[in-house]
Gaussian input, Z-matrix of N, CA and C with variables (Angstrom, degrees):
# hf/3-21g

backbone

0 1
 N
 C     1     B1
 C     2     B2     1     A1
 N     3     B3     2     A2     1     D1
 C     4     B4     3     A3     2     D2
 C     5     B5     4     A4     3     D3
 N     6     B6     5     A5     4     D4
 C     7     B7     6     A6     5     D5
 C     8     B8     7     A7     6     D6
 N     9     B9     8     A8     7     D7
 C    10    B10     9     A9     8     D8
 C    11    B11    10    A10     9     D9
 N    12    B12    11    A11    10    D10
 C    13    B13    12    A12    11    D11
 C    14    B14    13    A13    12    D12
 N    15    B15    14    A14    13    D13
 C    16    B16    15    A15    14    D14
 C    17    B17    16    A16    15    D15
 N    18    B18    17    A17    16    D16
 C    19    B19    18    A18    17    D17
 C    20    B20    19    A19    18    D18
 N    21    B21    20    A20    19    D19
 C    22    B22    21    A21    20    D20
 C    23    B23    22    A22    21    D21
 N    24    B24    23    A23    22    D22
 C    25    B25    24    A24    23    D23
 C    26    B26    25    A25    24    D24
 N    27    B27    26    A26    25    D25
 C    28    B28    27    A27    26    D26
 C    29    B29    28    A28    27    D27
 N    30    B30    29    A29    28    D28
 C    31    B31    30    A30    29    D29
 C    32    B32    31    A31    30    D30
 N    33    B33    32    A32    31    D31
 C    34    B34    33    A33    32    D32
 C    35    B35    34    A34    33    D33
 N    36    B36    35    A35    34    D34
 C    37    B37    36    A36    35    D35
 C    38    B38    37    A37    36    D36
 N    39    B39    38    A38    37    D37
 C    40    B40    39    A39    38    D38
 C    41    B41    40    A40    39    D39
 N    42    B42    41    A41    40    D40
 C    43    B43    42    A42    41    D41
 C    44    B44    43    A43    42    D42
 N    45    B45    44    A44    43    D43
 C    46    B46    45    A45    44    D44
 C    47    B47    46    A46    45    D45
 N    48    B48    47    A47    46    D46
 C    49    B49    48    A48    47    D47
 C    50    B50    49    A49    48    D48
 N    51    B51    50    A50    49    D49
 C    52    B52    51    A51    50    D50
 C    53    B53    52    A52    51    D51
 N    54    B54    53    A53    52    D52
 C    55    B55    54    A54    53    D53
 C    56    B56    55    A55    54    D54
 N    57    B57    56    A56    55    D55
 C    58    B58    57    A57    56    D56
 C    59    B59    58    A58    57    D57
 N    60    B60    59    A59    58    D58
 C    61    B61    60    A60    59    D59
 C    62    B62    61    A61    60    D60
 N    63    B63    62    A62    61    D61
 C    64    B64    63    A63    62    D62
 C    65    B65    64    A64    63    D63
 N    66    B66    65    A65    64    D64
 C    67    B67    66    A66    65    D65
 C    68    B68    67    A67    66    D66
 N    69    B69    68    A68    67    D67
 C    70    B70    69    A69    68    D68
 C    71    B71    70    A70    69    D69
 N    72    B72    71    A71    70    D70
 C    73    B73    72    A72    71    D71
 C    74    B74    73    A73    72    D72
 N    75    B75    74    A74    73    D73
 C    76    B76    75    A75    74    D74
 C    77    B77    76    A76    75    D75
 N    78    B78    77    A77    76    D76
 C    79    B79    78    A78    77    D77
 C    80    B80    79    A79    78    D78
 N    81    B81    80    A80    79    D79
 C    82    B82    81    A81    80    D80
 C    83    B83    82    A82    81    D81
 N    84    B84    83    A83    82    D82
 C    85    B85    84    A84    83    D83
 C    86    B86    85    A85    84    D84
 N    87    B87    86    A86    85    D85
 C    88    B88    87    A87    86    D86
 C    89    B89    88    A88    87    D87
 N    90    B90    89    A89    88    D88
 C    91    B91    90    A90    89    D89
 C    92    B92    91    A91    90    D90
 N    93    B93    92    A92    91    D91
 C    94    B94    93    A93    92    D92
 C    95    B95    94    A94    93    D93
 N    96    B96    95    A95    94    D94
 C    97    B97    96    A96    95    D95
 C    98    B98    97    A97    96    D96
 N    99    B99    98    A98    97    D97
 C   100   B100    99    A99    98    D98
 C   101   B101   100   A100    99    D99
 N   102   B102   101   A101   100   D100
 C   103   B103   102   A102   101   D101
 C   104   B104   103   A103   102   D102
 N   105   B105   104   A104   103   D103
 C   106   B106   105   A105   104   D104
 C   107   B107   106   A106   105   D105
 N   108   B108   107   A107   106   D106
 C   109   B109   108   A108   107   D107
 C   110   B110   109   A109   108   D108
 N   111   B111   110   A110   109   D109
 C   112   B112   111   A111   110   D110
 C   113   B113   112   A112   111   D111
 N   114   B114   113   A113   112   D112
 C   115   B115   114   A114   113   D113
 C   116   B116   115   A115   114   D114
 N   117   B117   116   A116   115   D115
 C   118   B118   117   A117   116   D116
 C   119   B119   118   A118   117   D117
 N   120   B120   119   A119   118   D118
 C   121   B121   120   A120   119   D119
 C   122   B122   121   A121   120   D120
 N   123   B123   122   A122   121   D121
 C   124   B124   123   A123   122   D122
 C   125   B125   124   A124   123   D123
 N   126   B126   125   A125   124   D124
 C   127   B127   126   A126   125   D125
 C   128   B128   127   A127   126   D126
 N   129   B129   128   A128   127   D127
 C   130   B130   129   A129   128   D128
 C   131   B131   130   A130   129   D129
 N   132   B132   131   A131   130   D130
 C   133   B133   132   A132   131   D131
 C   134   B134   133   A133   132   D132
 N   135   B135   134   A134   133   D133
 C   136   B136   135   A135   134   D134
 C   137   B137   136   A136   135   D135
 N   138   B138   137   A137   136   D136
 C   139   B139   138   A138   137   D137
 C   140   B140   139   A139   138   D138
 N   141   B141   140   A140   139   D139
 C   142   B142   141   A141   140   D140
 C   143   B143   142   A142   141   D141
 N   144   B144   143   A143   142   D142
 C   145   B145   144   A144   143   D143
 C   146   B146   145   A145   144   D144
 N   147   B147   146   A146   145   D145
 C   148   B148   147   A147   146   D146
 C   149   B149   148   A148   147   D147
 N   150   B150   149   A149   148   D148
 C   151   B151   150   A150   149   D149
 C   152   B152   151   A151   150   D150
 N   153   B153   152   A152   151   D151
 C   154   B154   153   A153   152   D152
 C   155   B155   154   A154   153   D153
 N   156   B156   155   A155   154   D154
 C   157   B157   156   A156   155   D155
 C   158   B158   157   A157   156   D156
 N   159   B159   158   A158   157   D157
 C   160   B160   159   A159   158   D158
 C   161   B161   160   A160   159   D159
 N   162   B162   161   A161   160   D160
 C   163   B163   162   A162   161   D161
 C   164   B164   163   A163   162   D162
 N   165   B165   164   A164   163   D163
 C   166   B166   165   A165   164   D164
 C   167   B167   166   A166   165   D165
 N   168   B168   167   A167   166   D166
 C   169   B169   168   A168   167   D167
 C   170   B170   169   A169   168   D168
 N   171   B171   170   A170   169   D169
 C   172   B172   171   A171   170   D170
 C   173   B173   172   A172   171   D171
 N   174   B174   173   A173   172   D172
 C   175   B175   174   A174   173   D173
 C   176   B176   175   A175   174   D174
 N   177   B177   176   A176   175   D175
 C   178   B178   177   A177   176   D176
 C   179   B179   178   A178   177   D177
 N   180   B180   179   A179   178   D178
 C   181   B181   180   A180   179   D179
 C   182   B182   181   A181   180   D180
 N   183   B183   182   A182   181   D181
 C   184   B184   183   A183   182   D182
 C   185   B185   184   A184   183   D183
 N   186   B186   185   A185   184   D184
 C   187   B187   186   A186   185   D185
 C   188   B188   187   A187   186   D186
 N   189   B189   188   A188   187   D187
 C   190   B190   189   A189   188   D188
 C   191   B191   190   A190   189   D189
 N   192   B192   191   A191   190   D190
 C   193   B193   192   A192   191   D191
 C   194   B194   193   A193   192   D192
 N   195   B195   194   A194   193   D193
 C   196   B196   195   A195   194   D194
 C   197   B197   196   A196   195   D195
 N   198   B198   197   A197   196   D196
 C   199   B199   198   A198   197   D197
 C   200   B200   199   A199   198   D198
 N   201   B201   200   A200   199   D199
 C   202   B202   201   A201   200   D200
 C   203   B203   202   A202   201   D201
 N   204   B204   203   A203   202   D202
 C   205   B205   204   A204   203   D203
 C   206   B206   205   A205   204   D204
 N   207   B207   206   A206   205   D205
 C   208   B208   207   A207   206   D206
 C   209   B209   208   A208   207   D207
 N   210   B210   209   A209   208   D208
 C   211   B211   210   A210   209   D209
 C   212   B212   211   A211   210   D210
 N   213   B213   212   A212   211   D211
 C   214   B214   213   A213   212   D212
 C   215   B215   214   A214   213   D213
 N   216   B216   215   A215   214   D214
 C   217   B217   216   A216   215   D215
 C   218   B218   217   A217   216   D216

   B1=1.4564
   B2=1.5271
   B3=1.4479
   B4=1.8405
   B5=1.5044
   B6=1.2990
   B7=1.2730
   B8=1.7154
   B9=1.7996
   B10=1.3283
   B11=1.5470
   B12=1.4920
   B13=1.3940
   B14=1.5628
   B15=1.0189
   B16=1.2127
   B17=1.4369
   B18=1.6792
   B19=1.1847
   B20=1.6348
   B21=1.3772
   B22=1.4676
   B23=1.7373
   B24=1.0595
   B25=1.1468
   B26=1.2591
   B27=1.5865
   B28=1.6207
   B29=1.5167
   B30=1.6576
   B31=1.1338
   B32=1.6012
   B33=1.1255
   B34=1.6185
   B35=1.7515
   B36=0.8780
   B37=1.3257
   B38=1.2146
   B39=1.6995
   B40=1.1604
   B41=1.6114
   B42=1.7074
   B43=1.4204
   B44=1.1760
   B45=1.3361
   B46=1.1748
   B47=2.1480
   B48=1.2138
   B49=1.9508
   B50=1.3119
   B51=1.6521
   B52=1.6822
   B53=1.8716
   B54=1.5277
   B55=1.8105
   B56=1.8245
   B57=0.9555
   B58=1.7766
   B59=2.2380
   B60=1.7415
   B61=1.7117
   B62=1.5858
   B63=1.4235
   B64=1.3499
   B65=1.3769
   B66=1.8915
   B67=1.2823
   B68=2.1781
   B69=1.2582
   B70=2.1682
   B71=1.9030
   B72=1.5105
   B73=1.1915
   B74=1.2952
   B75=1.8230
   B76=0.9037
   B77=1.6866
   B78=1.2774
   B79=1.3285
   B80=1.6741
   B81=1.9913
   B82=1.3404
   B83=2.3909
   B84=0.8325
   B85=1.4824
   B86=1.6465
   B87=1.8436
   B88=1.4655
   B89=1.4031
   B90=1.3806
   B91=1.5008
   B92=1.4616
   B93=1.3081
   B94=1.1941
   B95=1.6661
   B96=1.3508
   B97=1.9010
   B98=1.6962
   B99=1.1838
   B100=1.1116
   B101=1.1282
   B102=1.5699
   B103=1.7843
   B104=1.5109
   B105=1.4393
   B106=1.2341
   B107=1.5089
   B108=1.3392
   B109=1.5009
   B110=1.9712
   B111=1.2027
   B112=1.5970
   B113=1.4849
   B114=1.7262
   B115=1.5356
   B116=1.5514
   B117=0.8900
   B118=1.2241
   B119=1.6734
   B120=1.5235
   B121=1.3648
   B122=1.4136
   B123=1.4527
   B124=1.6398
   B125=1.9390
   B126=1.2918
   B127=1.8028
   B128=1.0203
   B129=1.1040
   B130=1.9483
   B131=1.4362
   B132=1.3894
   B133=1.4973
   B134=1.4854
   B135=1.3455
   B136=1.7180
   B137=1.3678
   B138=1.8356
   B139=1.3304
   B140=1.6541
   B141=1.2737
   B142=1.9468
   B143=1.1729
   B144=1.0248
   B145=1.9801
   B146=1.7370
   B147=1.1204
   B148=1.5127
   B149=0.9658
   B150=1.5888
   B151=1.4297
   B152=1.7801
   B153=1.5328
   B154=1.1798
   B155=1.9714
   B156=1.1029
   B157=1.7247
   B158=1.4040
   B159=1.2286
   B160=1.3379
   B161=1.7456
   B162=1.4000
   B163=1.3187
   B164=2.0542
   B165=0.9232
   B166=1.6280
   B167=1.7034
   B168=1.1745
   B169=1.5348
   B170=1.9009
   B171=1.1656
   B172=1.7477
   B173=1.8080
   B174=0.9570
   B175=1.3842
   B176=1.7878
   B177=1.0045
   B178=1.5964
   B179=1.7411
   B180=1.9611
   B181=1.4133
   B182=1.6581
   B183=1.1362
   B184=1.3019
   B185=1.6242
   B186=0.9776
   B187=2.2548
   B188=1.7026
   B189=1.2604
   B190=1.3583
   B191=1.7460
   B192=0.9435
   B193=1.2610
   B194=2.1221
   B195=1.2941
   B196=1.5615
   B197=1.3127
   B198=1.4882
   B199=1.7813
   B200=1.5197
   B201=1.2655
   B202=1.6853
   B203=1.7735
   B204=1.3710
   B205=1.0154
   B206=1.9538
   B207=1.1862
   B208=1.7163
   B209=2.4652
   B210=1.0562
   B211=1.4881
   B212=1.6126
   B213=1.5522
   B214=1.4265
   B215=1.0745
   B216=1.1482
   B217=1.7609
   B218=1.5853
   A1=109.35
   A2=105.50
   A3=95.11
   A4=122.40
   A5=107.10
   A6=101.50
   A7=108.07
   A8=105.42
   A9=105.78
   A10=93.65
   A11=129.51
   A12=102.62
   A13=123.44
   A14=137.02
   A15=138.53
   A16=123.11
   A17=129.21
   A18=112.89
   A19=127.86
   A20=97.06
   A21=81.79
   A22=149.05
   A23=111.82
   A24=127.08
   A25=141.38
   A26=99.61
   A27=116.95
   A28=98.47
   A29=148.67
   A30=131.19
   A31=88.24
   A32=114.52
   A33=129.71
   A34=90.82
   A35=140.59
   A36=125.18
   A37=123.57
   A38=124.23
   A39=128.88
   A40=114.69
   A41=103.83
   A42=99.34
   A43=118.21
   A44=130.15
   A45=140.49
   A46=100.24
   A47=89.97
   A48=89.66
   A49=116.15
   A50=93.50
   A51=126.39
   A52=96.96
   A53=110.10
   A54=104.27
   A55=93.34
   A56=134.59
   A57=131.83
   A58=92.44
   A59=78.67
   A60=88.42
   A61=123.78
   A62=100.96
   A63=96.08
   A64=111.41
   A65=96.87
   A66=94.63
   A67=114.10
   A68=76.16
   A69=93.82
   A70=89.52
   A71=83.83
   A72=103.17
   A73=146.50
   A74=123.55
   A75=123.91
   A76=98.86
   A77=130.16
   A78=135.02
   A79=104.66
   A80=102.58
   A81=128.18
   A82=95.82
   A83=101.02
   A84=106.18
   A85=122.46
   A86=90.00
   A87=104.82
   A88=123.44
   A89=107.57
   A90=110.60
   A91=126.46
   A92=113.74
   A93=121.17
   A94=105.36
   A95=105.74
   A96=107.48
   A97=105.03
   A98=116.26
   A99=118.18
   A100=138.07
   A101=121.82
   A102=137.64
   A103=86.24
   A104=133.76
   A105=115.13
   A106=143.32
   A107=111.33
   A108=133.96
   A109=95.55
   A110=118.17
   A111=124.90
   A112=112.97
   A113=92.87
   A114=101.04
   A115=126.18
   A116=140.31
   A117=151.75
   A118=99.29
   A119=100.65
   A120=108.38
   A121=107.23
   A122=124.92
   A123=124.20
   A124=89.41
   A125=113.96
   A126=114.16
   A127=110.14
   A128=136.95
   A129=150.90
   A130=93.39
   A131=135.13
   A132=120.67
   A133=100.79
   A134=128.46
   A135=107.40
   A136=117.22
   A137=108.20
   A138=93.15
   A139=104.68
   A140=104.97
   A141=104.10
   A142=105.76
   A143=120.40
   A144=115.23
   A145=114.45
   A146=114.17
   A147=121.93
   A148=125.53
   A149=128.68
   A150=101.94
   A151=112.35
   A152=108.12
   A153=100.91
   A154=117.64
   A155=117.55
   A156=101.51
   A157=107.51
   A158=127.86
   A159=148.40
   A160=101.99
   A161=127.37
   A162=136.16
   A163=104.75
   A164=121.40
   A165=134.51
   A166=100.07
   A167=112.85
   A168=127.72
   A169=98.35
   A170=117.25
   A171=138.81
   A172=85.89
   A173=133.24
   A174=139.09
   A175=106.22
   A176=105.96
   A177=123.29
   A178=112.02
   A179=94.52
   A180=99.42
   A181=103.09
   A182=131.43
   A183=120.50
   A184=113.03
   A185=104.90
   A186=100.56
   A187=78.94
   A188=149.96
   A189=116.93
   A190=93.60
   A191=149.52
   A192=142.47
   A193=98.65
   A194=83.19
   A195=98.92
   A196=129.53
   A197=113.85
   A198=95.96
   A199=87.99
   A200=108.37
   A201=126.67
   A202=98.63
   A203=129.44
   A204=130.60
   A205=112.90
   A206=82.29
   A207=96.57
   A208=86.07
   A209=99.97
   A210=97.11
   A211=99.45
   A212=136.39
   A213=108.55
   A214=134.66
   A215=139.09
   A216=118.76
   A217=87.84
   D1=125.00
   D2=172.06
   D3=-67.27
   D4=159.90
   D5=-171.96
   D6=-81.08
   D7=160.23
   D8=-162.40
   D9=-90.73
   D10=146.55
   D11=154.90
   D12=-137.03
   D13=104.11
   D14=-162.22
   D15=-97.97
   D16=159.69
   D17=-176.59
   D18=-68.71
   D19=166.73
   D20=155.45
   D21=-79.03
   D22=6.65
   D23=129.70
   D24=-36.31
   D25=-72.62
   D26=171.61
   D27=-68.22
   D28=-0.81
   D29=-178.10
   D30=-91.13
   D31=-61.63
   D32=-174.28
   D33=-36.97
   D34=-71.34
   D35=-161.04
   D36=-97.93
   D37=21.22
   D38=149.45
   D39=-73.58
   D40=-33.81
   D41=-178.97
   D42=-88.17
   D43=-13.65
   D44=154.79
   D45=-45.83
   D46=-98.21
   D47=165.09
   D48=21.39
   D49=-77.64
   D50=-157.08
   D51=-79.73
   D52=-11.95
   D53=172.05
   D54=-90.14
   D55=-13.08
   D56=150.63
   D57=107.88
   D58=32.09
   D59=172.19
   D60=-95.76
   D61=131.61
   D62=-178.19
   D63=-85.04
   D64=-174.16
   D65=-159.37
   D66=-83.79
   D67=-3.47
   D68=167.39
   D69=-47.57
   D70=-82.20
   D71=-178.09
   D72=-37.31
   D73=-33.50
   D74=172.43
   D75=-103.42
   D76=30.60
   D77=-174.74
   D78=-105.31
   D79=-44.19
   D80=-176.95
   D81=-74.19
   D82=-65.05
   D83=161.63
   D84=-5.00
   D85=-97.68
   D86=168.59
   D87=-52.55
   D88=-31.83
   D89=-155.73
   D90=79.31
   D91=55.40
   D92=-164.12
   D93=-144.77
   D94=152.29
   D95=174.19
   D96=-62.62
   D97=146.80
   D98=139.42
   D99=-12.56
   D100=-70.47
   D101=-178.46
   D102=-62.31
   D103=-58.78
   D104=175.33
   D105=-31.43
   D106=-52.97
   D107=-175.45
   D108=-75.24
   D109=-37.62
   D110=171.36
   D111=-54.00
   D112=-54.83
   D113=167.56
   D114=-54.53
   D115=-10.53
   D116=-134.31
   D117=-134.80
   D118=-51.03
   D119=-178.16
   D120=-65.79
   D121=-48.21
   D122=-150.25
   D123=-84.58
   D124=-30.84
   D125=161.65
   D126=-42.82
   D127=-72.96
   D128=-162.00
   D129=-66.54
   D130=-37.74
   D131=-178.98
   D132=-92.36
   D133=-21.79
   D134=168.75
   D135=-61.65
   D136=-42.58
   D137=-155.82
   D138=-86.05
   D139=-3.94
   D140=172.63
   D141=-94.91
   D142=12.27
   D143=175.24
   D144=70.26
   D145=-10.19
   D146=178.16
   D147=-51.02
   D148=132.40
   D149=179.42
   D150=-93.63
   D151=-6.27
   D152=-163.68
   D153=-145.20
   D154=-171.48
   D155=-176.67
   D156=-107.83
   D157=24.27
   D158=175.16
   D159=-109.41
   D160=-70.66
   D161=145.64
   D162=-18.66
   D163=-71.24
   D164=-166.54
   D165=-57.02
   D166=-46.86
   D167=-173.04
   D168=-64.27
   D169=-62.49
   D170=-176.55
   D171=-60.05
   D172=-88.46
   D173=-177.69
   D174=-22.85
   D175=-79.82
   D176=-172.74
   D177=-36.77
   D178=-38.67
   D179=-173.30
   D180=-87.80
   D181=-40.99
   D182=176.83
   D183=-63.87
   D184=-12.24
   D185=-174.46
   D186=-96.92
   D187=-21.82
   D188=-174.60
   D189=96.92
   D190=26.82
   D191=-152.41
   D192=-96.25
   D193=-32.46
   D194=-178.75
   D195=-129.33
   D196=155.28
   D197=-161.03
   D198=-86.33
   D199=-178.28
   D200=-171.71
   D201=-68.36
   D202=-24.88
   D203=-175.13
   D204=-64.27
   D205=-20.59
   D206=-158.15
   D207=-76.73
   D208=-57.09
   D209=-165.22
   D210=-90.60
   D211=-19.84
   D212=-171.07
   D213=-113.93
   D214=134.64
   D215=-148.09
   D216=-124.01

């Protein structure tokens, strides 16, 4: 499989995601619109083939994408 590679942006708000933040929230965060942070989201699931943020969460944690801090409470 090639590797995925996304911005940093799209890294910043996958881990945001994976803290179980919405997109209000990671919009108020970054500082960014809404349609933006959406935009950003439906990017990160094209270019990983995912269909979903349940899928993105399972994905992210098996590639190592995030430290253990990010998913375990």
């Amino acid at each position: 499989m090639k590797p995925i590679k996304l911005t940093l942006r799209e890294t910043e708000i996958v881990k945001l995601i994976m803290q179980e933040k919405t997109s209000v929230e990671i919009s108020d965060t970054l500082r960014l619109s809404i349609r933006t942070v959406d935009t950003h989201r439906k990017n990160i699931l094209r270019k990983t083939g995912i269909k979903n943020l349940v899928g993105l969460t399972k994905y992210a944690i098996q590639n190592g994408w995030l430290p253990d801090f990010y998913y375990k409470k």
